[in-house]
VOBA-1610 file (N, C-alpha, C; in pm, whole numbers, padded with zeros to 5 digits, always signed):
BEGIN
Unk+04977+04251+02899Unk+05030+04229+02765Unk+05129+04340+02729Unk+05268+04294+02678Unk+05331+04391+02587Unk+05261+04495+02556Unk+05356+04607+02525Unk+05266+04699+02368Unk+05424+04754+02309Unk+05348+04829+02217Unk+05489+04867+02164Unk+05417+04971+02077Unk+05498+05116+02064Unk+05459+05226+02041Unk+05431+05208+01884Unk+05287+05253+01848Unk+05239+05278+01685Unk+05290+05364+01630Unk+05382+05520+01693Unk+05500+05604+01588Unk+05381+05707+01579Unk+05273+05679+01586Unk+05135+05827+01533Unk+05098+05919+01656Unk+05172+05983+01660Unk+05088+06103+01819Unk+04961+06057+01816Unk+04905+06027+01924Unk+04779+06020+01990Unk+04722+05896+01999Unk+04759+05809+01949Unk+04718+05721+01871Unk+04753+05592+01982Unk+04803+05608+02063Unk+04866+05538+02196Unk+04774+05528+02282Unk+04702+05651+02339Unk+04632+05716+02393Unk+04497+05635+02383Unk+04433+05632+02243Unk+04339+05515+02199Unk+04371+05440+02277Unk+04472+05353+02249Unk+04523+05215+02300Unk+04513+05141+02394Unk+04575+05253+02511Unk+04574+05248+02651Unk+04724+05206+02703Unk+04805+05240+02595Unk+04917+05243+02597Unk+05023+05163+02487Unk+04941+05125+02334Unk+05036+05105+02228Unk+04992+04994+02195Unk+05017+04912+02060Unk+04959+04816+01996Unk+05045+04725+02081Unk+04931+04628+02072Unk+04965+04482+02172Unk+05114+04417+02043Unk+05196+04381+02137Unk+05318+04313+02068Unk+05263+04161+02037Unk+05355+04163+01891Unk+05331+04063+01812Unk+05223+03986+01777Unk+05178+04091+01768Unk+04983+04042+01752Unk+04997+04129+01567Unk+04926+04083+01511Unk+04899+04156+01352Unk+04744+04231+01359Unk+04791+04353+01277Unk+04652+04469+01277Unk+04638+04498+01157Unk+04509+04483+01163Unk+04459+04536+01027Unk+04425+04704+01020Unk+04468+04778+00943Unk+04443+04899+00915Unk+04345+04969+00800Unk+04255+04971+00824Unk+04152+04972+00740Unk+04061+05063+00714Unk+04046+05118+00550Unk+04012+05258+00541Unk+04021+05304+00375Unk+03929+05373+00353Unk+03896+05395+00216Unk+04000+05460+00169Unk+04039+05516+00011Unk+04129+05568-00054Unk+04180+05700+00008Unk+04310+05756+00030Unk+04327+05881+00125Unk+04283+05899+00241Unk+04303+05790+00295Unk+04270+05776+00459Unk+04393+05798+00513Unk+04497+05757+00455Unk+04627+05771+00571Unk+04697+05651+00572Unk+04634+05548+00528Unk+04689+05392+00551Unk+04866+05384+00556Unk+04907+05421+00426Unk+05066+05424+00373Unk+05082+05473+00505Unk+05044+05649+00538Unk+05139+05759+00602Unk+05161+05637+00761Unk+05079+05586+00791Unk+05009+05598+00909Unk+05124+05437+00961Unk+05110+05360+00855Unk+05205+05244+00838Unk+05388+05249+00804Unk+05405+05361+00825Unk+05519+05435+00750Unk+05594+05473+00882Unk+05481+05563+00956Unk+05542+05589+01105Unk+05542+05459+01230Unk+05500+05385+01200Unk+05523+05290+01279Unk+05624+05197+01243Unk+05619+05161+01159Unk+05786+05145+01110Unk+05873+05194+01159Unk+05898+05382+01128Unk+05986+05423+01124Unk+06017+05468+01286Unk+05901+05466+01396Unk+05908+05435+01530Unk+05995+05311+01564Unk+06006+05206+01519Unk+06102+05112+01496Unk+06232+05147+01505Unk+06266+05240+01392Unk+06367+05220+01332Unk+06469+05316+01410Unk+06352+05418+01467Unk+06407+05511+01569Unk+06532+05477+01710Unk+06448+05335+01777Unk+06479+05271+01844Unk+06531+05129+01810Unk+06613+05105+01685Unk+06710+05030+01626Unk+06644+04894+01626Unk+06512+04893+01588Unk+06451+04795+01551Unk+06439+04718+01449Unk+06490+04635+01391Unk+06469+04612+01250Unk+06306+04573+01245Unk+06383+04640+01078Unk+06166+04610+01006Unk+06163+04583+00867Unk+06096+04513+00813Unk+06071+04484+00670Unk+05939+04578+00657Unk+05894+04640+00506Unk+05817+04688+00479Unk+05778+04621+00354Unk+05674+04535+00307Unk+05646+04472+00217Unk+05507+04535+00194Unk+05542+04597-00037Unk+05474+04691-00096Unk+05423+04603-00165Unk+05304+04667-00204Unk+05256+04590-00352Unk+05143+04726-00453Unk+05193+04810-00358Unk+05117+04956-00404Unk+05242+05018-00497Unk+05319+05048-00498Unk+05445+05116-00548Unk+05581+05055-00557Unk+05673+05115-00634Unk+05803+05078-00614Unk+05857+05104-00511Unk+05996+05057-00478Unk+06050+05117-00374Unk+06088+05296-00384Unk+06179+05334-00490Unk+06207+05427-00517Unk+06085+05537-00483Unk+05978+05495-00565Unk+05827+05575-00528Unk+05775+05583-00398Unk+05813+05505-00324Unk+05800+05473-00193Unk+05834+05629-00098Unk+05999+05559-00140Unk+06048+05655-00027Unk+06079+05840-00062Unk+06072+05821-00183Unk+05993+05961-00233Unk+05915+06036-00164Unk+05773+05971-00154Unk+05691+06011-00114Unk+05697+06011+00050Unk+05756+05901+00137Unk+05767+05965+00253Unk+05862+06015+00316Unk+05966+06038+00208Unk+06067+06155+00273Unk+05948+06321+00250Unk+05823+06355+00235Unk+05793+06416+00218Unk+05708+06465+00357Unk+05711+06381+00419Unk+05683+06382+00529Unk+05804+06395+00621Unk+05921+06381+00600Unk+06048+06336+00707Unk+06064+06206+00751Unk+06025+06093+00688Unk+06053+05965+00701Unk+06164+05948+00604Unk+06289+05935+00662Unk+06392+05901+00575Unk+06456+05711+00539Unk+06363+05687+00465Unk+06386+05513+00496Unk+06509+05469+00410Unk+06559+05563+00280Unk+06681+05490+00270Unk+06811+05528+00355Unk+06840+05571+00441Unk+06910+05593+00548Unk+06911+05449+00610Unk+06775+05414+00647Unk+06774+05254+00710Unk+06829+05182+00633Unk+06774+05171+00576Unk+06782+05043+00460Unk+06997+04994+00441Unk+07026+05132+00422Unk+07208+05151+00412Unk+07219+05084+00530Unk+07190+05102+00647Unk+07201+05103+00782Unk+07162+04919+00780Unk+07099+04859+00724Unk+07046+04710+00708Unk+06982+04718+00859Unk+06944+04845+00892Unk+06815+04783+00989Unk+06609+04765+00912Unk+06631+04813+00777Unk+06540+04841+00721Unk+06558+04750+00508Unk+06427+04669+00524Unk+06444+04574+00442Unk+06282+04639+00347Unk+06316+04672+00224Unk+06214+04679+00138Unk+06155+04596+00055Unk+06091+04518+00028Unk+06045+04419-00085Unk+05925+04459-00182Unk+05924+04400-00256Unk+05752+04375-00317Unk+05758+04472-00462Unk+05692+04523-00456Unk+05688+04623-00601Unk+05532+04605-00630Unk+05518+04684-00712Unk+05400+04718-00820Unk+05340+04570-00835Unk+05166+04574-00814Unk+05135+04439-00816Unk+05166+04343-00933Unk+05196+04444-01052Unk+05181+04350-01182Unk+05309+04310-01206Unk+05401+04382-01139Unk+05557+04276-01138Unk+05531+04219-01019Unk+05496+04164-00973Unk+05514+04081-00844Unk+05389+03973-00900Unk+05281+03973-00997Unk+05187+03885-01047Unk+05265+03795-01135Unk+05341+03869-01224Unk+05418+03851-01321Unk+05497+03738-01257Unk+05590+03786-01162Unk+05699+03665-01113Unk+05647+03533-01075Unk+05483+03568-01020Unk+05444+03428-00931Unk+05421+03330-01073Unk+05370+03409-01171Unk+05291+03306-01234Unk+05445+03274-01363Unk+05555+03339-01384Unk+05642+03297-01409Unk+05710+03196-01382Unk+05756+03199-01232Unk+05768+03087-01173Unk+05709+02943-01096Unk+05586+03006-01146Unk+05430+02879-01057Unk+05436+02905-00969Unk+05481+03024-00890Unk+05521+03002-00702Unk+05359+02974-00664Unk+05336+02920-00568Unk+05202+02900-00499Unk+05218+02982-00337Unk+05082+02946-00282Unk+05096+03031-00143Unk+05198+02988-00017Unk+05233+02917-00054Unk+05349+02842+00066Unk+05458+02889-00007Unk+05524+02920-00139Unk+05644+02956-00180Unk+05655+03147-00166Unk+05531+03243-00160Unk+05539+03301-00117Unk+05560+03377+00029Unk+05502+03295+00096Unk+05490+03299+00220Unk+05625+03255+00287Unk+05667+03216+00270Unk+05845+03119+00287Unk+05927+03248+00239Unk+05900+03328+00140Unk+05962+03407+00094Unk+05975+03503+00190Unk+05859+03564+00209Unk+05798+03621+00342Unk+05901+03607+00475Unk+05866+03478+00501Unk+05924+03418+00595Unk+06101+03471+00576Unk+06172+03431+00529Unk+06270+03436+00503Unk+06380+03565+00523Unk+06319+03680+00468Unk+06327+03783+00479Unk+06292+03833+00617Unk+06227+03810+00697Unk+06207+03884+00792Unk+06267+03786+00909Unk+06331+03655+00870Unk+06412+03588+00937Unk+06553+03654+00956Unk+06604+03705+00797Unk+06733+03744+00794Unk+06740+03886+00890Unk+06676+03944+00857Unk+06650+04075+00909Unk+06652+04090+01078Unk+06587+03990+01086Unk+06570+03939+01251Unk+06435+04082+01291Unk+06359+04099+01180Unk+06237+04223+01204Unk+06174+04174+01307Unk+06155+04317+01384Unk+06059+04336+01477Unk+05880+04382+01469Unk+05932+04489+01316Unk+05800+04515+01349Unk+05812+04498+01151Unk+05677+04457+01099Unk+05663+04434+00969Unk+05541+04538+00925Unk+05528+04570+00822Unk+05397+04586+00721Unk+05399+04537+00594Unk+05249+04519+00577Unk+05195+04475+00416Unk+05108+04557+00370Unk+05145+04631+00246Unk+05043+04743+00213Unk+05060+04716+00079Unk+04924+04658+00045Unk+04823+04632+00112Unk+04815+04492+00097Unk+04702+04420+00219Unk+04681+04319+00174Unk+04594+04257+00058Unk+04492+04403+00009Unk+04438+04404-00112Unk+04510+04314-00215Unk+04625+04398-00214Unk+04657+04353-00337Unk+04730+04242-00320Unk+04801+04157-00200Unk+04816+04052-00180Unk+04719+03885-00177Unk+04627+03923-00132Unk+04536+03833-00191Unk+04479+03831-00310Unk+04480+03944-00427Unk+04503+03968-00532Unk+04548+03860-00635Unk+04729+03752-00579Unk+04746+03719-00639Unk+04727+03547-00654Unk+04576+03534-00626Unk+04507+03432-00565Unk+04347+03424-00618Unk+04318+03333-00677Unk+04201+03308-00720Unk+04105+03255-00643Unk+03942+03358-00645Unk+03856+03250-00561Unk+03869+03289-00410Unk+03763+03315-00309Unk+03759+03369-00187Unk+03832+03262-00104Unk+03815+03148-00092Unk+03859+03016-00023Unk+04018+03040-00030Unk+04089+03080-00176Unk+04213+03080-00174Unk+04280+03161-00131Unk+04260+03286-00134Unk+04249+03406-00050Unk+04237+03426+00096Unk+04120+03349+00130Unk+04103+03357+00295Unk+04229+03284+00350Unk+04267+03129+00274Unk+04401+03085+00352Unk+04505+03182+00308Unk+04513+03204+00204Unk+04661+03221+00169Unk+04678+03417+00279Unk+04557+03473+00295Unk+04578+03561+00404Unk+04600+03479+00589Unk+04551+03370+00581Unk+04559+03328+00702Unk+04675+03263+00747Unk+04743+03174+00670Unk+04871+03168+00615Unk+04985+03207+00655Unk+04972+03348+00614Unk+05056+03446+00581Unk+05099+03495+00768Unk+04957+03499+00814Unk+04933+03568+00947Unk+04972+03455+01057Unk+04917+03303+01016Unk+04950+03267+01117Unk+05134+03239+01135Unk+05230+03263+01003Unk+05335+03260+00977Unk+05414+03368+01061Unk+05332+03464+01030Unk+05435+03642+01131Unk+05405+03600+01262Unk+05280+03532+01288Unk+05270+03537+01489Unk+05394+03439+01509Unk+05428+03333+01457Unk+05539+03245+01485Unk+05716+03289+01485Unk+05715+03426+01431Unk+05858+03542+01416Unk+05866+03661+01552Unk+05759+03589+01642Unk+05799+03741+01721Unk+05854+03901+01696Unk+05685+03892+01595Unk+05744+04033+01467Unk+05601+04084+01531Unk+05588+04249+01512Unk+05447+04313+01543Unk+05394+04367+01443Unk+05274+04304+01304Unk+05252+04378+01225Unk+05136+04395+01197Unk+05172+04505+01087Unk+05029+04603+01023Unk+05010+04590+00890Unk+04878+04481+00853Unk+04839+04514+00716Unk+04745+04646+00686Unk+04781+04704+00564Unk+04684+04814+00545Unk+04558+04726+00465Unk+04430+04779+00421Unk+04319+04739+00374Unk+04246+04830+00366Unk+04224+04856+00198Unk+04135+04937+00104Unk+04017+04858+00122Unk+03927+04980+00161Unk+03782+04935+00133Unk+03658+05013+00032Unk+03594+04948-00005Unk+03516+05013-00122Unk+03452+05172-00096Unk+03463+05222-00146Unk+03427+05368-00144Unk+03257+05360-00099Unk+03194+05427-00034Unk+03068+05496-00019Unk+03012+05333+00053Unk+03103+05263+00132Unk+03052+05123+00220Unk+03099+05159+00344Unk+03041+05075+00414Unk+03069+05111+00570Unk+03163+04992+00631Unk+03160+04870+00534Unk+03267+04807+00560Unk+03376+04854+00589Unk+03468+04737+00658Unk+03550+04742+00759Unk+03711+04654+00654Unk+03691+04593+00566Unk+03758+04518+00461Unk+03699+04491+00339Unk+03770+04449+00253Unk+03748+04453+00102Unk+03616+04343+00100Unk+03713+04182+00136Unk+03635+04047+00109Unk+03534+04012+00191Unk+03535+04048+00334Unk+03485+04029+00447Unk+03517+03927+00572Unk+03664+03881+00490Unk+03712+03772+00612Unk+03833+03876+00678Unk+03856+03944+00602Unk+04033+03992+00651Unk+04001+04057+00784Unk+03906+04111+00873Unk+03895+04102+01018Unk+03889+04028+01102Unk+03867+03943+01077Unk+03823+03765+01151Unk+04003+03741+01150Unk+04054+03744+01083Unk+04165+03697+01063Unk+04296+03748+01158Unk+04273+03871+01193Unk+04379+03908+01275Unk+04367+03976+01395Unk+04403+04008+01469Unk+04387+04035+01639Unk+04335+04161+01661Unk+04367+04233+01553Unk+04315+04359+01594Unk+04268+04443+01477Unk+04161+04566+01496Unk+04142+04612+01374Unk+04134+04783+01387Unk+04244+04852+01318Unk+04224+04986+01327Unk+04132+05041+01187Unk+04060+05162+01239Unk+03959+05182+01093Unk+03998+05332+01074Unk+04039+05413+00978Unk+04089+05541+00949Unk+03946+05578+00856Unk+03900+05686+00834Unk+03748+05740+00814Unk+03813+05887+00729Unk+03700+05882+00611Unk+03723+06024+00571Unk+03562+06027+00567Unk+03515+06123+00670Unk+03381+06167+00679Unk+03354+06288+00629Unk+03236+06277+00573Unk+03183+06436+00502Unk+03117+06526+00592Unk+03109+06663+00563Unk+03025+06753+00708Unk+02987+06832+00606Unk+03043+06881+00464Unk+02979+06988+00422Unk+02977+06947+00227Unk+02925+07060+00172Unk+02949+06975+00050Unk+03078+06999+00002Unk+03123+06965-00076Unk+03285+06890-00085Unk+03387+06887-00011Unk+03349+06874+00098Unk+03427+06878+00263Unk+03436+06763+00320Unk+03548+06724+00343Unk+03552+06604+00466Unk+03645+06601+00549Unk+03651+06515+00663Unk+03744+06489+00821Unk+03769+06398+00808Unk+03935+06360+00803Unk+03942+06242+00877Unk+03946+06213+00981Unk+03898+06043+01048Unk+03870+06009+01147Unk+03917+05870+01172Unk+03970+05873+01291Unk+04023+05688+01332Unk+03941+05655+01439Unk+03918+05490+01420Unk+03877+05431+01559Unk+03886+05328+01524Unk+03895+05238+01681Unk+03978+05103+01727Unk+03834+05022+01679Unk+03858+04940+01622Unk+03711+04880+01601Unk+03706+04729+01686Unk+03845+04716+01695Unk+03889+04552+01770Unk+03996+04547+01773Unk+04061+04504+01920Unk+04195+04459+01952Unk+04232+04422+02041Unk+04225+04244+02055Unk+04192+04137+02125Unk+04308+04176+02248Unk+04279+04133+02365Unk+04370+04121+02500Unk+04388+04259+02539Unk+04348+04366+02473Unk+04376+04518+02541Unk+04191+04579+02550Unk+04221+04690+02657Unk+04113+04791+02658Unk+04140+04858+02571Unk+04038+04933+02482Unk+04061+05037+02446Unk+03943+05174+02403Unk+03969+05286+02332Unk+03894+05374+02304Unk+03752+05278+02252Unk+03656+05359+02246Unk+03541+05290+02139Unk+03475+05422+02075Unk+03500+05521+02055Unk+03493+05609+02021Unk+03567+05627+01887Unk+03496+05738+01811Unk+03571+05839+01626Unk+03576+05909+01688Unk+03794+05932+01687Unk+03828+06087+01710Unk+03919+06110+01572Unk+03917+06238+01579Unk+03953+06352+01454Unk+04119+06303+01434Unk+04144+06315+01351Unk+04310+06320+01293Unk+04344+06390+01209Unk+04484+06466+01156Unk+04491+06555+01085Unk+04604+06467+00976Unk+04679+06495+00878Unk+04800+06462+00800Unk+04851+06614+00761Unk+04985+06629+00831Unk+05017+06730+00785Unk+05133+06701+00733Unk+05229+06820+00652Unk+05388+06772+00621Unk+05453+06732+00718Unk+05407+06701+00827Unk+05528+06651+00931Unk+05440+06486+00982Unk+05382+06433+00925Unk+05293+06326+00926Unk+05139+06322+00976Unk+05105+06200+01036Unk+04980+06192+01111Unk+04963+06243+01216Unk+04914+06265+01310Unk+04873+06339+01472Unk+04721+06305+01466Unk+04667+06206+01570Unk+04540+06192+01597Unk+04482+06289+01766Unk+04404+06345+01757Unk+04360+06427+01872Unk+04249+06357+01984Unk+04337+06244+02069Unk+04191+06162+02163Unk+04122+06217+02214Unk+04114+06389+02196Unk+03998+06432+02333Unk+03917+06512+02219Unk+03959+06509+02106Unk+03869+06589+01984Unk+03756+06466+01876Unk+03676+06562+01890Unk+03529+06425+01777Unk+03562+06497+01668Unk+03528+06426+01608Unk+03525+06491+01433Unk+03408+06580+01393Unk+03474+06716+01391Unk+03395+06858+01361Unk+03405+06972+01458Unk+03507+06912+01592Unk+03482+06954+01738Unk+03607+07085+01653Unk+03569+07210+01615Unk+03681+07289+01601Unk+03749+07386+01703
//
């Protein structure tokens, strides 16, 4: 199988040599796990190698966006000028606002979707989050398609993407609803574990990712100003 480089030092290494191409991953992990940073560099691994990519928000504006990861050295409006790099989405409550303005339903979003990452001719996509994308959908049933939908739509673009997914604080779950793993090929899990009192590590591991070998092991990761770096031969606490 393909792969194609995730942009995160170490994080390959897991893999056994890079996320399987055009397969969709779920990235999944409680508040300040890394999700954005972590979805940001794989993109911008893209963009490195003149890939086009759409990045579709529903956490922030754009402006807020790239704020925050030029703070890291991800320079995405550089792309964007460049039209190898396509931003959409916004703040969930303008993007709730428009659907129910216009009645759009899950096929008029999804087309939208579609569309955009047609023009673009994207290679590699994200949705952060899909939280808040099924969000704008009533009822688990409507939700489970309109995420399935969505997914079985990107495998048909020969695009490689990453939804992020908030999960409830102090759960060991793996997703919010409990379908959004079932749903896509692969599942990365980012961990903020405690060791002391008001102390914690973060930690990643591959929990599923269909057609490849990979790690089965929690190893340690750091976020520093120069982004993510995961350490495959370090456990979490190993100092």
């Amino acid at each position: 199988m393909e792969r194609v480089k995730s942009g995160v030092e170490g994080m390959d290494t897991l893999l056994g040599g890079g996320l399987p191409k055009y397969r969709s991953i779920l990235l999944s992990g409680h508040c300040g796990t890394g999700k954005t940073i972590f979805a940001a560099q794989f993109i911008n691994e893209g963009l490195r190698n003149k890939e086009p990519a759409v990045y579709i928000t529903f956490e922030q504006g754009r402006k807020k966006l790239i704020e925050d990861l030029s703070e890291i050295g991800i320079g995405f409006e550089k792309h964007e000028k460049a039209g190898l790099l396509k931003i959409i989405g916004g703040p969930i409550g303008q993007v709730n606002y428009f659907k129910d303005k216009t009645r759009a339903d899950v096929s008029n979003i999804i087309s939208e979707i579609k569309e955009v990452i047609e023009e673009t001719r994207a290679k590699r996509v994200v949705l952060d989050s899909v939280n808040l994308y099924t969000m704008l959908f009533e009822g688990y049933i409507d939700r489970r398609k309109a995420l399935a939908g969505l997914v079985s739509a990107l495998e048909k673009l020969d695009c490689t993407t990453l939804l992020t997914c908030e999960v409830r604080e102090n759960s060991r779950d793996i997703s919010w609803y409990g379908f959004e793993d079932f749903v896509v090929d692969g599942v990365i899990a980012l961990h903020r574990i405690p060791f002391d009192e008001g102390m914690y590590e973060r930690a990643v591991s591959v929990v599923k990712m269909r057609g490849i070998e990979h790690a089965q092991t929690v190893r340690a990761l750091r976020i520093k100003d120069t982004g993510m770096k995961i350490y495959p031969e370090q456990i979490p606490f190993h100092r």
